[in-house]
Structures are given as structure tokens and as C-alpha cells.
ZAMARGU-4260 file (C-alpha; in steps of 0.2 Angstrom, whole numbers, plus 5000, padded with zeros to 4 digits):
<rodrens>
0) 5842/5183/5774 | 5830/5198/5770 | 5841/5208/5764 | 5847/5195/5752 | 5830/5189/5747
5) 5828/5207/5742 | 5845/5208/5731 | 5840/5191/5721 | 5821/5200/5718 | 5830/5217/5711
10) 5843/5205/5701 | 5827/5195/5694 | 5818/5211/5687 | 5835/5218/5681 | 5835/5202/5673
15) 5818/5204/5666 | 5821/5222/5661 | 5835/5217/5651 | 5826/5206/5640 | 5814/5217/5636
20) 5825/5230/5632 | 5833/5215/5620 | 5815/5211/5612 | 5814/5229/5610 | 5832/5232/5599
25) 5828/5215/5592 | 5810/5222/5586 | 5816/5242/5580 | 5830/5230/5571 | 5819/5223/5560
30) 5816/5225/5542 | 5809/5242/5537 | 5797/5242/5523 | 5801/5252/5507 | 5792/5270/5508
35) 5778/5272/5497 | 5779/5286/5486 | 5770/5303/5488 | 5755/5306/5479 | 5755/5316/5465
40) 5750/5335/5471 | 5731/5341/5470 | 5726/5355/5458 | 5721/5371/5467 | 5705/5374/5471
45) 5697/5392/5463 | 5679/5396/5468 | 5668/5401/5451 | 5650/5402/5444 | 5644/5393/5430
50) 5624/5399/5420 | 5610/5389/5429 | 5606/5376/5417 | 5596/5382/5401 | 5582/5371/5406
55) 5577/5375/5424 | 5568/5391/5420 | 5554/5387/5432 | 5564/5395/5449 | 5559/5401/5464
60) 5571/5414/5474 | 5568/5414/5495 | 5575/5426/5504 | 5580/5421/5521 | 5584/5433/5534
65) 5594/5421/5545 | 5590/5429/5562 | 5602/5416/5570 | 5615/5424/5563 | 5610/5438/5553
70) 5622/5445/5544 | 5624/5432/5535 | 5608/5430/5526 | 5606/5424/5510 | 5593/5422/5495
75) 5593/5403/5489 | 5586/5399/5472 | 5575/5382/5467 | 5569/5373/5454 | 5551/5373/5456
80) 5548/5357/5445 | 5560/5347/5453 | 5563/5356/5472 | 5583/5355/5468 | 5596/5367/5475
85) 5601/5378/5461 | 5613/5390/5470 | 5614/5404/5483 | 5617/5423/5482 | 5623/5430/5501
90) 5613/5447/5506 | 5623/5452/5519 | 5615/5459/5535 | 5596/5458/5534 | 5597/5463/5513
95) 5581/5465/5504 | 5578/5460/5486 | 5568/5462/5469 | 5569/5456/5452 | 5570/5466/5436
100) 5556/5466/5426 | 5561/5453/5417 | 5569/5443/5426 | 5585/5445/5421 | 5594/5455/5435
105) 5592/5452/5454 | 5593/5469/5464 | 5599/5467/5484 | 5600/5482/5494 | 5611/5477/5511
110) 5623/5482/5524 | 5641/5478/5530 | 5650/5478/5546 | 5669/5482/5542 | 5670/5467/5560
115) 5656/5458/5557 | 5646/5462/5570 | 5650/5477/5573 | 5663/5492/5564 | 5660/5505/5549
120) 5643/5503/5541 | 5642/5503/5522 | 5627/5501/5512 | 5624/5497/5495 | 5613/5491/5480
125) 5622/5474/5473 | 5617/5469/5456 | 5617/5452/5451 | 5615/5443/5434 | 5602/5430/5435
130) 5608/5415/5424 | 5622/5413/5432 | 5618/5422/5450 | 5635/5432/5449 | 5641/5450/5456
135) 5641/5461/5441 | 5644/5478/5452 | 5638/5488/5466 | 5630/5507/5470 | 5634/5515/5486
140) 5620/5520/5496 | 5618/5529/5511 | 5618/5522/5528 | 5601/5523/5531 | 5591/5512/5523
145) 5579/5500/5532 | 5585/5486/5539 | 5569/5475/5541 | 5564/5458/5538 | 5562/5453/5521
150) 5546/5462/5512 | 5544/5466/5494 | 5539/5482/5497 | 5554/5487/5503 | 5566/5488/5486
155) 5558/5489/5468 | 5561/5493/5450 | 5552/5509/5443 | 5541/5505/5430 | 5552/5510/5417
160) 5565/5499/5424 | 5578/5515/5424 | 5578/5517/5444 | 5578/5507/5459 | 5569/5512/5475
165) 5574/5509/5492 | 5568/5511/5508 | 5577/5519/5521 | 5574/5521/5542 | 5584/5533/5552
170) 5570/5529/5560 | 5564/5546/5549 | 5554/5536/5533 | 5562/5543/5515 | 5569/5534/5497
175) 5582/5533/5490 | 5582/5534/5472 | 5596/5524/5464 | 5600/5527/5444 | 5605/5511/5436
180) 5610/5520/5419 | 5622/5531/5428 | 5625/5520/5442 | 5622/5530/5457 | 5611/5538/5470
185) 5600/5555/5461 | 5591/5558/5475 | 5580/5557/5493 | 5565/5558/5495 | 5557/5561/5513
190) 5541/5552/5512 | 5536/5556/5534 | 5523/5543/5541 | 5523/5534/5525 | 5532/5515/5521
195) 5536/5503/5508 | 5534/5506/5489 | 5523/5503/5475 | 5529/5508/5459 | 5514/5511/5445
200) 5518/5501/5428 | 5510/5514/5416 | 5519/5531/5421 | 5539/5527/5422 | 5543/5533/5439
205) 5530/5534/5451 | 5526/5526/5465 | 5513/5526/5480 | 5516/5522/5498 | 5505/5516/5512
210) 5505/5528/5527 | 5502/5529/5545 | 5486/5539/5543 | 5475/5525/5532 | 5482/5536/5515
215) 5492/5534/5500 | 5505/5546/5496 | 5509/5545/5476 | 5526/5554/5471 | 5529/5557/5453
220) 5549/5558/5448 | 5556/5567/5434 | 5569/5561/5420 | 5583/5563/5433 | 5575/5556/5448
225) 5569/5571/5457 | 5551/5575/5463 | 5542/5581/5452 | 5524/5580/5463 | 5518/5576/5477
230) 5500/5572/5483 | 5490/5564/5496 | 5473/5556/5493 | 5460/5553/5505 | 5460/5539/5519
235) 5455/5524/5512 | 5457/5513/5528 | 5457/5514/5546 | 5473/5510/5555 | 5466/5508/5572
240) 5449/5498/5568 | 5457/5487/5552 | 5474/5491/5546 | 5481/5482/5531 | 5496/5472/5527
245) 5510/5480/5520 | 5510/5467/5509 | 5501/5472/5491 | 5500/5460/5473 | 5501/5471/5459
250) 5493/5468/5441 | 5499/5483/5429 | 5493/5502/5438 | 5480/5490/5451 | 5487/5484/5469
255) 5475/5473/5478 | 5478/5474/5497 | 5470/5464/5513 | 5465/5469/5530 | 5469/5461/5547
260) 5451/5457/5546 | 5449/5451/5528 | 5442/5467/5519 | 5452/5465/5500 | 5452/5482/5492
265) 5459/5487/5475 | 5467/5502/5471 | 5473/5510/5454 | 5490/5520/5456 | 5493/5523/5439
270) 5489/5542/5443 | 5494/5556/5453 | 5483/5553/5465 | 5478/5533/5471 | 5459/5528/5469
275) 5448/5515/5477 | 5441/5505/5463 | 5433/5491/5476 | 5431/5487/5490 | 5423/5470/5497
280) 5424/5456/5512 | 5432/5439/5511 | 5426/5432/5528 | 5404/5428/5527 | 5396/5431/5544
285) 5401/5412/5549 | 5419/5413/5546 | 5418/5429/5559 | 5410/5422/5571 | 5424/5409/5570
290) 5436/5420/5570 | 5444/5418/5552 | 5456/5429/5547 | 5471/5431/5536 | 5490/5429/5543
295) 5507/5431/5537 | 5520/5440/5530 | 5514/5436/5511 | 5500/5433/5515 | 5490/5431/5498
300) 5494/5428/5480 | 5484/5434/5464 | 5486/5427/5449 | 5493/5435/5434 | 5476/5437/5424
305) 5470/5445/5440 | 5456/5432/5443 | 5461/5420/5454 | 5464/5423/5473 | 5473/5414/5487
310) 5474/5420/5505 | 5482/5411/5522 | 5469/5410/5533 | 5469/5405/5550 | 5453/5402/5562
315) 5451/5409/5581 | 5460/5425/5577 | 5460/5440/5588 | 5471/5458/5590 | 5490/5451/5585
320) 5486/5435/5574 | 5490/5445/5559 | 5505/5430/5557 | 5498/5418/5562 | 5503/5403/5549
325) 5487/5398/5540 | 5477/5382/5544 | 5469/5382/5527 | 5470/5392/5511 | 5452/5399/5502
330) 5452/5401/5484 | 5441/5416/5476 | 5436/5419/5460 | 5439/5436/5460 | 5427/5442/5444
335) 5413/5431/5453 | 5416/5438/5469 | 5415/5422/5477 | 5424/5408/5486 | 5427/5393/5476
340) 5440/5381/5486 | 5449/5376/5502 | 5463/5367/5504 | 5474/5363/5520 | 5486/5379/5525
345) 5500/5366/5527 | 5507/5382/5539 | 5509/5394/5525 | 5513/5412/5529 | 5519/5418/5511
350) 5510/5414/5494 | 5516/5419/5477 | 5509/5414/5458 | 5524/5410/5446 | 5522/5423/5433
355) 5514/5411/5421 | 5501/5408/5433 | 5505/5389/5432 | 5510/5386/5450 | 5507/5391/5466
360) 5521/5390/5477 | 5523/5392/5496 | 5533/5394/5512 | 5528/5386/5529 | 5532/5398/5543
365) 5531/5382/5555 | 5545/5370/5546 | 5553/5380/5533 | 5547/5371/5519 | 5545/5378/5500
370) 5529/5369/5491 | 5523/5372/5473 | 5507/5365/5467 | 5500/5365/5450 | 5486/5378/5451
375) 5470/5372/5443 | 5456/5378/5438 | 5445/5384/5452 | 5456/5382/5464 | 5462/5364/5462
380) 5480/5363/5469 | 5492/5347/5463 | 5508/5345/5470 | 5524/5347/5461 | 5539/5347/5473
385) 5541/5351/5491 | 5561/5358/5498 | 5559/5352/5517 | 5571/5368/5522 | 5573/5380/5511
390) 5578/5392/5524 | 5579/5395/5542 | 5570/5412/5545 | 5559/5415/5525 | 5547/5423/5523
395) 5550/5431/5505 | 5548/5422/5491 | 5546/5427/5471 | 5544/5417/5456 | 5558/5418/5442
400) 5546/5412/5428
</rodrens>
């Protein structure tokens, strides 16, 4: 009887099976709805650049060194008015940049890895057109240049405009001279213990250096980019007691530069040899017992006419805050020789003027942000447009206007 119970079970499911089975052939036998027809094909895709419009003039270019993934940094340009996206220009691995004198030509000195991260090196000088952001062409360099995080010193325009100067770390100090008319390296010059470059604006190709020892080294070039003298001019700082920042605003043949300890020192480098015109103290005895000092990477901003002054300050400071972001930023009235303003630091670590001396423009070393203000007079700062990342690692900024 168990035996045939379990016959009449298997029968049942057969039973059961079968009609699914039927429901399925029944179900696949249905209708079939007609096929839709294929969309049409889409058009190729081509990458292209098309000019920035005619009206955003008031730019801002930020040079970010991407340390996350750093050979793929990039410079991304802004509309100051508005704070918009206005297009991208890659700089390779850790690539340093200036602007023409007139704006008109973006100059990147980088490096490639043939794998990336690794492979042949090959440096060059990329030149870039500026209403439109595109590659116009490209100058081999040698394979030595420095690859440091973003500083303006570090690649500039002589005064006449004819060369480019770049520098290079082997980790031996030297420049290379780059000749935009023939398009192509003229020369090296070792410049030992000395680093970045500050070209003079009345004398076509000269240009100063900061060194090691507290001096300036001025090097004069020839028509064909070749030294043509060389001097050394007495130490004007102490590297050990209050060195300066590498950072320097320029106005014509005068460079103004800051100590770690607030000392602001002007310099005329239109000659062979550089000379202190001034020399004077931004922090009062209260602000040093507080322990105010400057901090950055750009760490100040003068103004075109050469009267107004702005500088990241930070309180508390001691040996190795020099980058500290700022908690408040001091205003001077330079030909007064006095503080006139304070506003909050909003974390600032590099300041710049646009060229018109209309805006001030910023970038927070603690949240990436780009701000521009309206500059007023004495100091009064209103806000125009703030980019809340305009980069992950900036710290380079110029103005395009």
C-alpha cells in the first residue's frame, strides 16, 4: 500500500508538471508584439575649443597641483564676476605657469611619464592661447627642471617678453633660458644657492634671484640669451633669524618681499646690482607679543598703483607657521606707512589684485574656495563671487584682467 501511495504522489506531480509545462507553450505561443524600429544613429562625438566669451574678461587662473594624483594637475580658469567654470588647461605632472604680459599667452613648463607614473621623462614649455585656452605648440626643455609645488617664481616672461625662464633642480639650482622667437632652449645658466626668478621690467632680460645666503644674484642676458654679467649684491636678510618668503609682488623694476616675522622690504632690480630702497615692520609690539605673523604660499597682494597692501596673517605663530592659513587679513596704506583695516582671513593662504586693482581675489587653504571682493578704498572689501572648490591642492592664483 506504500509503495502505491507513492506511485499515485509521483503520477500527481507528473500531472502537475505537465500542465505547467502547457501553460508555459500556451504563454511563449502568444502573440508577439511588432518590433519597434531602431533609433536613428547618434553623430560622432569630436572634442574642440571654442574663445571664452568676449565678455568674461574679468578671469582668474588657479593652478592646482593635484597631490592626490599628481600628474594630473591642472590650471582652471573663473569668471571673477560671476564665480563660473570657464574651462580647464591640463599641466601635467606638478606644471608651473605664467601669463604673457599681456595676457594673451599662458606659458606652462611640465613633465610627462611615457607610463604615467613612471617611464621616459620629457619636459617641456606648452604655449597656450588665452581666448580660447588651446595648445598652440610646445618647446622641448631638458629634464631638469624643478618640480615643486605651484609658485610664481618659478617660470616668467623676461621683460621684453622675447624669453621664458625656467627653473630647474637636479637638485644643482640653474635656468633655463627658452627663446620664443626661435622656439627653443639658447641657454643654462647655473645660478648655485640661488632660487626662483624675478625678471626687471626696464632692462629686457634681466633678472634677480633670492639665494641661500640672504643675497640677491642679478644676471644680465644678452640679445641671444647668454650671460652677459653676473653680480652679487650685499646681504640684505638673515636666513637663519628672519628669512623671506619666496613669494615677491612686483611693480615695474620694485619687488616688495615679507619676512616670516613680518619685516616688508622693497627692492629695486632694475640694475645690475639689486638695492634696498626700504625697509620697515608690519607687526607693532602688541601684534608680537601675540604672535602675529604672516602665512602662506601667496601670502600678500599689492595693488597695482603700488599703495595698497594686503597680507594673510595669522595669530600665535611660532618657528614653522609660515603657512599657516590666515585668521584675518591687515590692509596698509603703503605711502602712509600705516595699517588702515582688518578683515576676517576666511583661511586664505594666497592673495592676488586683478591687474586693474578692482578686485581682490583669494584661495582658502582650509576648503579650497576662490573669493573675490570689490576692493575699496582703505581697505573696505565687498564681496563679488565665491567658487566653493576651485581646486583640490591651490595655491597659485593670478588674475587675467
Amino acid at each position: 500500500m506504500r509503495r502505491i501511495h507513492r506511485q499515485v504522489g509521483a503520477c500527481a506531480r507528473v500531472a502537475a508538471c505537465a500542465a505547467g509545462l502547457a501553460l508555459g507553450v500556451q504563454a511563449t505561443a502568444a502573440p508577439v508584439s511588432p518590433a519597434r524600429p531602431r533609433p536613428a544613429e547618434l553623430p560622432v562625438e569630436t572634442l574642440s575649443t571654442g574663445p571664452i566669451a568676449a565678455s568674461a574678461t574679468e578671469r582668474v587662473y588657479v593652478a592646482d597641483v593635484a597631490v592626490s594624483h599628481i600628474s594630473d594637475g591642472r590650471i582652471r580658469v573663473f569668471d571673477a564676476r560671476h564665480g563660473r567654470f570657464l574651462g580647464m588647461v591640463s599641466t601635467g605632472y606638478v606644471g608651473n605657469f605664467t601669463l604673457s604680459a599681456n595676457a594673451d599667452e599662458l606659458y606652462v613648463a611640465t613633465t610627462y611619464l611615457s607610463r604615467g607614473s613612471r617611464g621616459e621623462r620629457v619636459d617641456v614649455l606648452e604655449v597656450h592661447d588665452t581666448e580660447s585656452l588651446a595648445f598652440k605648440y610646445e618647446i622641448a626643455l631638458p629634464a631638469k627642471r624643478a618640480q615643486a609645488l605651484n609658485y610664481r617664481g618659478l617660470v616668467r616672461a623676461s621683460g621684453n617678453g622675447r624669453f621664458v625662464l625656467v627653473q630647474n633642480a637636479t637638485p644643482a639650482t640653474s635656468i633655463t633660458v627658452v627663446d620664443l622667437q626661435q622656439r627653443k632652449v639658447v641657454s643654462e645658466v647655473p645660478t648655485p644657492g640661488c632660487w626662483g626668478i624675478l625678471p626687471a621690467a626696464s632692462h629686457g632680460s634681466r633678472f634677480s634671484m633670492l639665494c641661500g645666503d640672504g643675497k640677491l644674484a642679478t644676471v644680465t642676458l644678452d640679445d641671444s640669451g647668454q650671460v652677459s654679467d653676473r653680480q652679487i649684491g650685499e646681504a640684505v636678510f638673515d636666513a637663519d633669524a628672519d628669512p623671506w618668503f619666496h613669494h615677491a609682488e612686483q611693480r615695474g623694476d620694485h619687488y616688495w618681499f615679507v619676512s616670516f616675522k613680518g619685516v616688508l622690504t622693497e627692492v629695486d632690480l632694475g640694475g645690475a646690482v639689486a638695492v634696498v630702497k626700504s625697509a620697515r615692520p608690519l607687526v607693532g609690539a602688541a601684534g608680537q607679543r601675540a604672535g602675529w605673523r604672516p602665512g602662506g604660499y601667496q601670502p600678500f597682494a599689492i595693488d597695482p598703483s603700488g599703495r595698497w597692501l594686503v597680507v594673510a596673517m595669522h595669530d600665535k605663530g611660532s618657528e614653522g607657521s609660515h603657512k599657516r592659513p590666515a585668521r584675518r587679513l591687515w590692509m596698509f596704506d603703503m605711502a602712509a606707512g600705516t595699517r588702515v583695516a582688518s578683515a576676517p582671513g576666511h583661511g586664505s593662504v594666497s592673495l592676488t589684485f586683478s591687474r586693474n586693482g578692482e578686485r581682490l581675489q583669494a584661495l582658502d587653504g582650509e576648503k579650497g574656495a576662490l573669493r573675490v571682493w570689490g576692493w575699496g578704498e582703505r581697505g573696505k572689501l565687498t564681496p563679488i563671487s565665491t567658487v566653493a572648490r576651485a581646486g583640490e591642492a591651490a595655491i597659485h592664483l593670478e588674475s587675467h584682467d
